[in-house]
DRENDO-1510 file (C-alpha; in Angstrom, 1 decimal, always signed):
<recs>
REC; n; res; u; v; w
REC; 1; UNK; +137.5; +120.4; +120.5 .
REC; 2; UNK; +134.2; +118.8; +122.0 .
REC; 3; UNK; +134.5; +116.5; +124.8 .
REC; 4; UNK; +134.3; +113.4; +124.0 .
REC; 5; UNK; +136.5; +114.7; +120.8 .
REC; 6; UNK; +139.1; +115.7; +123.7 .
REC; 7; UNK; +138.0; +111.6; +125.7 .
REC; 8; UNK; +139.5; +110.2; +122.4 .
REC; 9; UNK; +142.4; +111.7; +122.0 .
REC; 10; UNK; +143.2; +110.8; +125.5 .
REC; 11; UNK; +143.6; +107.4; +124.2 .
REC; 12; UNK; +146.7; +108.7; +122.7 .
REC; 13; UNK; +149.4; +107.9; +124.6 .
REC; 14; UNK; +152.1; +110.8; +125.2 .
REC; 15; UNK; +155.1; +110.3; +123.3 .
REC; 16; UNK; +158.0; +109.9; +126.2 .
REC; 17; UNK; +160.8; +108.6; +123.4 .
REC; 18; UNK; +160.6; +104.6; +124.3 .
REC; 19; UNK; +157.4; +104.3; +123.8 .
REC; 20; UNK; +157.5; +105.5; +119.7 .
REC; 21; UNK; +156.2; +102.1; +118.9 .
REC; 22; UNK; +153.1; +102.0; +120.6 .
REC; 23; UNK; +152.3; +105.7; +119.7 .
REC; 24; UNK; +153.1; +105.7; +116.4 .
REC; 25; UNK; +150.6; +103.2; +115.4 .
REC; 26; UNK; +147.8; +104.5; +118.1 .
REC; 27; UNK; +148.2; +108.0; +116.6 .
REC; 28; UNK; +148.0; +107.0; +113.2 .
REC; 29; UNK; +144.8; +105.4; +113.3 .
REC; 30; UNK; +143.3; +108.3; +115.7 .
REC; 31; UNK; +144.8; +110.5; +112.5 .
REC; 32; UNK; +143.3; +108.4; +110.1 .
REC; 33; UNK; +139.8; +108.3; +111.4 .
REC; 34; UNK; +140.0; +112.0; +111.5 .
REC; 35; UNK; +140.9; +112.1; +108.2 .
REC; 36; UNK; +143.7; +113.9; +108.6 .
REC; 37; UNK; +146.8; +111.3; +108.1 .
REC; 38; UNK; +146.7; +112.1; +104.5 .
REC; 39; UNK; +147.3; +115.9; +105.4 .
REC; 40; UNK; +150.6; +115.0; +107.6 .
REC; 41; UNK; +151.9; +112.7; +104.1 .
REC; 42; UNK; +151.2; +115.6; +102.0 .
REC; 43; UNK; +153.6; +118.2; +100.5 .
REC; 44; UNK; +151.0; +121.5; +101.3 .
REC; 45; UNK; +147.3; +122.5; +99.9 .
REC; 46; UNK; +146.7; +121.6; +96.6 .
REC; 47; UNK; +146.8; +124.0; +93.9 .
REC; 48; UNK; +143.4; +124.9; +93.6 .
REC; 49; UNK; +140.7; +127.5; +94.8 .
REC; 50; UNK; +140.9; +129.4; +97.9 .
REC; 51; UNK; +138.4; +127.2; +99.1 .
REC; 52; UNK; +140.5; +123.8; +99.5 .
REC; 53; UNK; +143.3; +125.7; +100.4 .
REC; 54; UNK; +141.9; +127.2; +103.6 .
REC; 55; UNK; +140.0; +123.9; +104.1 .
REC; 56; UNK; +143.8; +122.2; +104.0 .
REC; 57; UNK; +145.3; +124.4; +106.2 .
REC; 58; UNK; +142.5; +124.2; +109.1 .
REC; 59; UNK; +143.1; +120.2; +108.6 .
REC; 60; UNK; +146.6; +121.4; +108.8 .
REC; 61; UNK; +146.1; +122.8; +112.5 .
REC; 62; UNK; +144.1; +120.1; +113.8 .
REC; 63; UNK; +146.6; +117.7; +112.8 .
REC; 64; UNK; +149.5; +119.5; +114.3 .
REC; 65; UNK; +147.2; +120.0; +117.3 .
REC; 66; UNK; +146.5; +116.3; +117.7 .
REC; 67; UNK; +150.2; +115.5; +117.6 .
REC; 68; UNK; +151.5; +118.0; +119.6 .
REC; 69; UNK; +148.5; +117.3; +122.7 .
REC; 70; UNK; +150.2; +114.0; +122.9 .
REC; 71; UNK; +154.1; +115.0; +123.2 .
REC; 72; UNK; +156.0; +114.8; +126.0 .
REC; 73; UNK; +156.4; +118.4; +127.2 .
REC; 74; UNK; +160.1; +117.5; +127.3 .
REC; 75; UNK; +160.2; +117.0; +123.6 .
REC; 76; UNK; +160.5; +120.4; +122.0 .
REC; 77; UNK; +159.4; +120.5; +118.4 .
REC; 78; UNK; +159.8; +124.1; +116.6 .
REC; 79; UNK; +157.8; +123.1; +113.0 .
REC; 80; UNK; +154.1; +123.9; +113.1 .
REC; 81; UNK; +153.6; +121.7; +109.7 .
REC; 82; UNK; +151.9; +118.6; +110.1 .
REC; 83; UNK; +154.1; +116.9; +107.3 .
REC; 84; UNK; +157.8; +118.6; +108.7 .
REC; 85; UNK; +156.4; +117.7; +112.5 .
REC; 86; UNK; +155.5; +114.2; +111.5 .
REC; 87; UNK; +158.8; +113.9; +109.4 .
REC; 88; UNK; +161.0; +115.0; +112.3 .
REC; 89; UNK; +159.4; +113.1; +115.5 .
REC; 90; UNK; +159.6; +110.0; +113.0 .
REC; 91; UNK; +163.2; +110.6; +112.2 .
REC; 92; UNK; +164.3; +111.0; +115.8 .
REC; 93; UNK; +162.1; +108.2; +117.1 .
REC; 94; UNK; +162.4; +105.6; +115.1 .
REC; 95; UNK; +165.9; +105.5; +114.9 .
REC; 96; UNK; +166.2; +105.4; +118.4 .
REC; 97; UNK; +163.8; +102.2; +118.4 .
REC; 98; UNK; +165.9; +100.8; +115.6 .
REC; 99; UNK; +169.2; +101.2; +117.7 .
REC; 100; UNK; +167.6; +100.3; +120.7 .
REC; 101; UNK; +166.5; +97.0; +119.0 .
REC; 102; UNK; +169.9; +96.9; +118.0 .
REC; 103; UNK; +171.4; +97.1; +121.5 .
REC; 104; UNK; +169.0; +94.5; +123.0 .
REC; 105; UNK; +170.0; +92.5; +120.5 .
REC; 106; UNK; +173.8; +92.7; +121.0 .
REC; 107; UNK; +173.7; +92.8; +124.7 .
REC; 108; UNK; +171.8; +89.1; +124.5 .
REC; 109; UNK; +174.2; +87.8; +122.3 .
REC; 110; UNK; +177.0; +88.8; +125.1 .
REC; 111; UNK; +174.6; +87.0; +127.4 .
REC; 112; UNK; +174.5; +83.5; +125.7 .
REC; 113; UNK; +178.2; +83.7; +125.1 .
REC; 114; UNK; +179.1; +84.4; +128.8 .
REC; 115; UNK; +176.7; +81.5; +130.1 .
REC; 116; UNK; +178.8; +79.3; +127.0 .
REC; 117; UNK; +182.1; +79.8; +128.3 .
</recs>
């Protein structure tokens, strides 16, 4: 990776867990202008000459690369496929955002009805 390839991606923030929001959407659009979102949606190389497939799977690695750079090293991820990686750190983090949204939610409603009574 050159360096200012390496300065970019440092714009990244690291996934912690909380902060799945913010990352999702900066690492998407760092994916994206790499051209390698696409790769991460995709279900493997196409079917086609050797050619596009090694060309896939080197997109492939970088992809996994990028993602990976910008984990936590708390978060242990054991998939080295850009589409199973992306599938599982979106599973686990957006649910926790969802029920997290869901718990801010309920504890202000306990708030307004304690400062009713």
């Amino acid at each position: 990776m050159s360096e200012r390839a390496g300065r970019e991606v440092n714009h990244v923030p690291i996934l912690e867990g909380k902060n799945f929001p913010l990352w999702n959407i900066v690492i998407n659009v760092k994916l994206s202008s790499r051209r390698l979102a696409e790769i991460c949606n995709s279900d493997g190389p196409p079917n086609s000459d050797s050619i596009t497939i090694n060309n896939w799977n080197k997109l492939n690695i970088k992809a996994v690369q990028l993602i990976l750079s910008r984990l936590h090293p708390d978060i242990i991820i054991t998939v080295v496929d850009s589409k199973a990686l992306w599938k599982k750190i979106n599973e686990k983090y957006e649910a926790q955002t969802i029920t997290n949204q869901g718990r801010t939610w309920l504890r202000w409603e306990c708030l307004l009805l304690t400062e009713n009574i």
